[in-house]
C-alpha positions in Angstrom: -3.7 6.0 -14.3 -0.1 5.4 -15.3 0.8 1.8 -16.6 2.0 -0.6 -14.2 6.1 0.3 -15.3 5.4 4.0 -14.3 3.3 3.6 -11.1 4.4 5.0 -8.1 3.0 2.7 -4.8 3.2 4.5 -1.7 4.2 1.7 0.8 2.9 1.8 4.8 4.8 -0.4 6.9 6.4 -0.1 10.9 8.3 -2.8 10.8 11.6 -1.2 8.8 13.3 -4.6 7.9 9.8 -6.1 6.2 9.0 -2.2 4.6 12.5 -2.7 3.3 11.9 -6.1 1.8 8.4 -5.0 0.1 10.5 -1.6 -1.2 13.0 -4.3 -2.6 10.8 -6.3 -4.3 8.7 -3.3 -5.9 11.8 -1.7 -7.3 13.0 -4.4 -8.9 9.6 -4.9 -10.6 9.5 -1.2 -11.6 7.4 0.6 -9.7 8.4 3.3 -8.0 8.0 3.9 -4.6 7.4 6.1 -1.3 7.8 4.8 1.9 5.9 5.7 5.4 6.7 4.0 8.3 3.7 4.9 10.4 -0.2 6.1 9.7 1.2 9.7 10.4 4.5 10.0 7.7 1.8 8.4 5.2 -0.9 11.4 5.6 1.9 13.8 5.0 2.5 12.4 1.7 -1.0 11.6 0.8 -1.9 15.6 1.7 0.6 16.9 -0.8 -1.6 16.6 -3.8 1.2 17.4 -6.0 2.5 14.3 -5.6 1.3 11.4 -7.4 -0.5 8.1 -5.9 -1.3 5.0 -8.1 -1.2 2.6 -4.9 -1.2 2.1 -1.3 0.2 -0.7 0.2 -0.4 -0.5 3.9 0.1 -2.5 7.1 -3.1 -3.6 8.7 -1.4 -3.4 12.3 0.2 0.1 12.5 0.5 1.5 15.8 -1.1 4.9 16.4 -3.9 4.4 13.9 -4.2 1.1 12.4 -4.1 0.6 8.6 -8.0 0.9 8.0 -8.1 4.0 9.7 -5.8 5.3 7.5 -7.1 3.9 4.5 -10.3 5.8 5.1 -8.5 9.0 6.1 -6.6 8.5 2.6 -9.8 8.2 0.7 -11.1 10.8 2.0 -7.9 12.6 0.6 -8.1 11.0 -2.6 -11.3 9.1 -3.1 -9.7 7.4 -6.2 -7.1 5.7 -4.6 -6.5 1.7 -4.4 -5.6 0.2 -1.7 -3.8 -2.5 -0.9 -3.4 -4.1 2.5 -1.1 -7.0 3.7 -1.7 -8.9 6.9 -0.8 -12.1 8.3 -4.4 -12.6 9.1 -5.8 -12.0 5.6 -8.7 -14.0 5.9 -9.6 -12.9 9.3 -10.1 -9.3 8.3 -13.1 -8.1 6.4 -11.9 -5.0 3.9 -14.5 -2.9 2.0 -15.6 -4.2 -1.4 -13.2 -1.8 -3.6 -10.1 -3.0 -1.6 -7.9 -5.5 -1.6 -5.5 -7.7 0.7 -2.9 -9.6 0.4 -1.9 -12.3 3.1 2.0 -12.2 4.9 4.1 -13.9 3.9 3.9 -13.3 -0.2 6.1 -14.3 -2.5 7.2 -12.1 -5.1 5.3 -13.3 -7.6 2.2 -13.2 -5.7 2.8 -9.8 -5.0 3.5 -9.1 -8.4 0.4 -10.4 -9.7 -1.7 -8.5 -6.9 -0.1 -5.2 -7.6 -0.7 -5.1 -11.9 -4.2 -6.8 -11.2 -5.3 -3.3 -9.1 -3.3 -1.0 -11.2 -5.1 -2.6 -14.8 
């Protein structure tokens, strides 16, 4: 895996304002980053192979399939891959053991600090 400067977080978010913000904030951490506005755009990247994956920061409401469907159609993609999900119910939804959440709102440096602790 990369180190944290040269990670590339493929973010998964409807909602184009808040997917904008997170983009934002991740740039101007330096990380690079892919953007998916739905379950569907996000397979599509995660299916080209070619391109590299160090993250995925996902919406737990998506419409279509929600985001732990798609977490488990990405692992099953690229077992390898951390995931990240953000929800403004955080403690109301139970993830698997080698996954991580992240409540809404999050301040930068909380999100931050999430990020480089998965990517260590």
């Amino acid at each position: 895996m990369s180190s944290a400067n040269g990670s590339i977080i493929l973010v998964v978010e409807d909602d184009a304002i808040v997917r904008m913000l997170i983009v934002d904030v991740l740039e101007e951490l330096e990380f690079k980053v892919l953007e998916a506005d739905g379950s569907e755009q996000a397979l599509e990247t995660l299916k080209d192979l070619d391109q590299q994956i160090d993250l995925m920061m996902t919406d737990v409401g998506l419409p279509v399939m929600d985001g732990c469907e798609l977490a488990n159609q990405a692992r099953a993609l690229r077992p390898d891959l951390p995931i990240l999900f953000a929800s403004g119910y955080a403690e109301k939804i139970e993830v698997p053991r080698d996954m991580h959440v992240i409540g809404k709102p999050f301040s930068i440096d909380q999100l931050r600090d999430k990020v480089k602790s998965i990517l260590e």
